[in-house]
C-alpha positions in Angstrom: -27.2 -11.8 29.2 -24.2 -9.2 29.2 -21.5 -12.4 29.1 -23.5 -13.7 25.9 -23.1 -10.9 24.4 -19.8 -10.3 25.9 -19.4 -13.9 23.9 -21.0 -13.0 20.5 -18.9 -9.7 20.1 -15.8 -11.4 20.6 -16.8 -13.7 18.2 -17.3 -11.6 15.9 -14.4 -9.7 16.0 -12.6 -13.1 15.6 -14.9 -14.1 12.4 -13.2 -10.8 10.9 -9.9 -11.1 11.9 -10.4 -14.8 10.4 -12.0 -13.1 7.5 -9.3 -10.3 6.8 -6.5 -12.8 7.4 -4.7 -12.7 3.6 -3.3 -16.5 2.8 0.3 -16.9 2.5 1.8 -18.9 -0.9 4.2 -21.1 -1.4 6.9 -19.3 -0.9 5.7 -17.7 2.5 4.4 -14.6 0.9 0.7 -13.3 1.7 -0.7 -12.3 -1.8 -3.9 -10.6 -2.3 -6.0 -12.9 -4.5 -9.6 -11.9 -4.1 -11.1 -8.3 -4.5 -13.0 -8.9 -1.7 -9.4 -8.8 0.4 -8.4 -6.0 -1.6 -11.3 -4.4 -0.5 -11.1 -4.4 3.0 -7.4 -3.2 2.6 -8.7 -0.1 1.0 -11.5 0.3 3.6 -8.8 0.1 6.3 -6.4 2.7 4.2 -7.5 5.0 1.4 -3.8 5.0 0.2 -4.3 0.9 -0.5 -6.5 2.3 -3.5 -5.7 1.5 -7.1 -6.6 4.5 -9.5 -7.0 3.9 -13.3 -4.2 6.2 -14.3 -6.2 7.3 -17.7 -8.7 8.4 -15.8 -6.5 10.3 -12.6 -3.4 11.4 -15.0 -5.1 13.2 -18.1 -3.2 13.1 -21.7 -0.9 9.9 -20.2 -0.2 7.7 -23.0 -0.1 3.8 -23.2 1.5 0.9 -24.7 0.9 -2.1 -22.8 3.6 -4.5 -23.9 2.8 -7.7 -22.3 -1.5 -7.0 -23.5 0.7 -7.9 -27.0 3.3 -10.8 -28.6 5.5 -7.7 -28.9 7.6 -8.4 -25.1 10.5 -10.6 -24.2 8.2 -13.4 -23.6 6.9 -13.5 -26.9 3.2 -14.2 -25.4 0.3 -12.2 -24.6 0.2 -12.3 -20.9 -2.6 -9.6 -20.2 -5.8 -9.7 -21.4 -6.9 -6.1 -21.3 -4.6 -3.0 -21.3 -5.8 -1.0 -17.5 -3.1 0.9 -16.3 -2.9 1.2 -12.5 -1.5 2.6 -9.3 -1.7 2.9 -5.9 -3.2 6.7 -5.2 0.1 7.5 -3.7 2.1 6.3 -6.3 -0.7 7.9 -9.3 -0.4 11.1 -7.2 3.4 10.9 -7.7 3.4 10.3 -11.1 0.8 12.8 -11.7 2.7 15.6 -10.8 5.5 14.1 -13.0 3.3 14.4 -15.9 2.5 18.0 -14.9 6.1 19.0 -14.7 7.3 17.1 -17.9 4.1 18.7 -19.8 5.9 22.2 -19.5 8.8 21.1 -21.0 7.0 19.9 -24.0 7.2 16.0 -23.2 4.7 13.3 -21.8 4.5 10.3 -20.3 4.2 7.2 -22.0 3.6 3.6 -20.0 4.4 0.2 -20.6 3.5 -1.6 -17.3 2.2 -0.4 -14.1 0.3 -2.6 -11.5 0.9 -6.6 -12.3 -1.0 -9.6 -10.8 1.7 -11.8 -8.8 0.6 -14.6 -11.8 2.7 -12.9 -14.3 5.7 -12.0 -12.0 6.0 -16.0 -11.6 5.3 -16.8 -15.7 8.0 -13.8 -16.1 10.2 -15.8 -13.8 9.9 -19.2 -15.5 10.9 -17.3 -19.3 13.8 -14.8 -17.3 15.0 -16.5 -14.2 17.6 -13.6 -13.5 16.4 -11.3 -10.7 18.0 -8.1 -12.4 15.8 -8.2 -15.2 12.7 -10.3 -14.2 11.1 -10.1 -10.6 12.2 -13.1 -8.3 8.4 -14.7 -7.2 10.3 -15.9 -3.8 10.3 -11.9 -3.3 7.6 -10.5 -5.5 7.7 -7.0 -7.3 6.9 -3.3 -6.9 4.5 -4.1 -9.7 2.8 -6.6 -7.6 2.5 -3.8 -5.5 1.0 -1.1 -7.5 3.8 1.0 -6.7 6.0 0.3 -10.0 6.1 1.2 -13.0 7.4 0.7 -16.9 7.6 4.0 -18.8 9.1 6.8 -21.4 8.1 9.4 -22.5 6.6 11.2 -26.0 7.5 14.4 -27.9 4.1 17.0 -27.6 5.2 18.4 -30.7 5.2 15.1 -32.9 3.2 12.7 -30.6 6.0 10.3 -31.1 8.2 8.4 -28.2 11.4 9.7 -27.3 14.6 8.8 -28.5 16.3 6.0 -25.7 18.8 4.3 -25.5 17.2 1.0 -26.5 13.9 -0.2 -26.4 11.5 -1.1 -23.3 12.7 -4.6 -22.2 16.4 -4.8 -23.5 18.4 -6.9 -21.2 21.5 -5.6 -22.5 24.2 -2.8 -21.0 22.6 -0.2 -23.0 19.6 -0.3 -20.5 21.8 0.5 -17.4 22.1 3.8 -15.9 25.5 3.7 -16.0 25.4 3.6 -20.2 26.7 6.8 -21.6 25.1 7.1 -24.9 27.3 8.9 -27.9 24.5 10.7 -28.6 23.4 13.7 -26.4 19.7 13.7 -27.2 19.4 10.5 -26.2 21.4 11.1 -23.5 19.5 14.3 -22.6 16.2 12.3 -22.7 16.9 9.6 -20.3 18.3 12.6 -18.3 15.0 14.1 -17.7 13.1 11.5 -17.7 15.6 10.5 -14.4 15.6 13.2 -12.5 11.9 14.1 -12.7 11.3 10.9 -11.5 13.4 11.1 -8.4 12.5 14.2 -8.0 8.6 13.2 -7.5 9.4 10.3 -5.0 10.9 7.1 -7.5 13.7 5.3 -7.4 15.0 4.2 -10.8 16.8 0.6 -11.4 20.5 0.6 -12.4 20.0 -2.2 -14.9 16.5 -0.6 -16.4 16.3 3.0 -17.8 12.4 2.7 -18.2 11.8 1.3 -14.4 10.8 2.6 -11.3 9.2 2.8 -7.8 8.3 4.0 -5.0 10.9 3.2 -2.0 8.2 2.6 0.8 6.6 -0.6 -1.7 6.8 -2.6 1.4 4.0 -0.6 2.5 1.7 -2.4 -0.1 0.9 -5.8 0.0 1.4 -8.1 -3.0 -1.4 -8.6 -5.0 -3.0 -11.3 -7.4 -5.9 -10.2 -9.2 -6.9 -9.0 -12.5 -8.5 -5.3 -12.8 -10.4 -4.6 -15.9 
């Protein structure tokens, strides 16, 4: 009796091993693709959880790029416009939005959490790993611990003055850009170092991006969150 159940526990524990075991693509990534796996992640770690960030960062403002034809793909490559984070990461930027907000400034958000799918259509349009993700690697956005974003004026509701606009692939995007003028200047300025002050690491080819440096933490993920 006790080495048949003995027997039926071990199976068991090997039917949800079997269960929890997250396939691997064809580039020899494991990707998240059911909700079912991203479920048991979360049950397993609370920090695995993706937040609506409408809903966890109050006045955050939106405008989902790639939910439109106006990107550098010139398709619509999301069907709704959800904005999402890993807690960690929504916690982050959170108190980002806290600290801009007495300053007079919010933040505004192009992309945040991206199903692998669109990292690889990306790839196929941009195949140049400083501007589009490399699918061989995957992205923080795959993650949920990347994100897109400027930021608005309070007083006029409006976006911030840049140095160019979200998805330029030209030297005006990189850090290392000095703009001649010093708002502009000044505004990608704060925008920086509250960032890196909160926990993200910008890219030196993207004013608007950033992420978390522990993203390896998160496992990539392939599915759609309405």
């Amino acid at each position: 009796m006790k080495m048949t159940l003995l027997l039926l526990l071990t199976l068991g524990i090997t039917g949800i091993a079997t269960a929890q075991k997250i396939p691997v693509n064809k580039y020899g990534l494991a990707v998240i693709n059911t909700k079912e796996q991203y479920e048991m992640q979360v049950k397993a770690d609370s920090n695995q959880l993706l937040v609506n960030l409408e809903q966890f960062i109050p006045g955050i403002r939106k405008d989902v790029r790639y939910a439109t034809t106006n990107n550098f793909t010139h398709q619509l490559l999301y069907s709704n416009t959800s904005i999402y984070m890993r807690l960690p990461a929504a916690r982050a930027l959170k108190a980002v939005q806290d600290e801009l907000r007495q300053k007079g400034y919010g933040l505004l958000i192009y992309d945040a959490y991206r199903p692998y799918r669109i990292t690889e259509k990306m790839f196929t349009i941009v195949p140049n790993d400083l501007y589009a993700a490399d699918p061989r690697k995957g992205s923080g956005h795959n993650r949920g611990v990347a994100v897109d974003l400027s930021m608005v004026d309070l007083k006029t509701n409006q976006p911030v003055a840049m140095p160019t606009d979200f998805d330029d692939f030209t030297y005006k995007a990189h850090q290392n850009y000095r703009p001649a003028d010093p708002k502009i200047l000044a505004n990608r300025d704060l925008l920086r170092t509250t960032m890196v002050k909160h926990g993200f690491k910008g890219s030196s080819t993207e004013w608007w991006h950033y992420y978390l440096p522990t993203y390896k933490k998160y496992m990539l993920m392939d599915i759609v969150f309405n």
